[in-house]
C-alpha positions in Angstrom: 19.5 -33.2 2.0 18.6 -29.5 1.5 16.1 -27.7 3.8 13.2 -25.9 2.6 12.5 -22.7 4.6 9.4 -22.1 6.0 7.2 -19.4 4.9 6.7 -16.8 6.9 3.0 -17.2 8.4 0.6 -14.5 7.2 -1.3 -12.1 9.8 -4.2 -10.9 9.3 -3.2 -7.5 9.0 -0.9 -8.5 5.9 -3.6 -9.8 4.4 -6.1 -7.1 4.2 -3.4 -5.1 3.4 -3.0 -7.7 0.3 -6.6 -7.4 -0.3 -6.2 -3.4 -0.3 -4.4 -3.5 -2.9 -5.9 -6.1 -5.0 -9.1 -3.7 -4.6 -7.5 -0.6 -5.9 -5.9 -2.8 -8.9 -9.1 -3.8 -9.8 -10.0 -0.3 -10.3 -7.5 0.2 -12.6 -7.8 -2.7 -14.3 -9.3 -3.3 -18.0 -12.4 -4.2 -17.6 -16.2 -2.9 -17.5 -17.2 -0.7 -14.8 -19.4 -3.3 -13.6 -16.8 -5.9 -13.3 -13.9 -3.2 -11.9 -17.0 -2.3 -9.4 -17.5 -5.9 -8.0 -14.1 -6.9 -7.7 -13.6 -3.4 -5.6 -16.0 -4.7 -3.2 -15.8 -8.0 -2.9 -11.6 -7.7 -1.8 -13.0 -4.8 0.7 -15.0 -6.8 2.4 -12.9 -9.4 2.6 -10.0 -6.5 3.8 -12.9 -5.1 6.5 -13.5 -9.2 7.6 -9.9 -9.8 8.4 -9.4 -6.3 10.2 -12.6 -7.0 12.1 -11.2 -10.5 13.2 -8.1 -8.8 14.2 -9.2 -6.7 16.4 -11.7 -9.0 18.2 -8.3 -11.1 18.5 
C-alpha cells in the first residue's frame, strides 16, 4: 500500500499572497481593460479579506 502525503494546509497569508499575484497577472493579461480591471479587483479584495481575517485571528 503506498501513502499519499498530505498537503500542506494553506494559511491565510499564503493565500492572499496567491491572490496578489493572480491580480497583478490579470493586469497583464490579454484582455480588455474592463475585463483586466475587474479581475484586478475582485482578487484584491479577496487578498484584503484574508489579511483582514488574519489579523483579527
Amino acid at each position: 500500500m503506498q501513502h499519499i502525503p498530505a498537503r500542506s494546509p494553506s494559511t491565510a497569508s499564503t493565500r492572499a499572497a496567491a491572490h496578489r499575484a493572480m491580480a497583478l497577472a490579470a493586469l497583464h493579461a490579454d484582455s480588455s481593460l474592463s475585463v483586466r480591471l475587474r479581475r484586478y479587483n475582485d482578487h484584491m479584495t479577496i487578498a484584503r479579506t484574508l489579511e483582514s481575517q488574519e489579523v483579527a485571528a
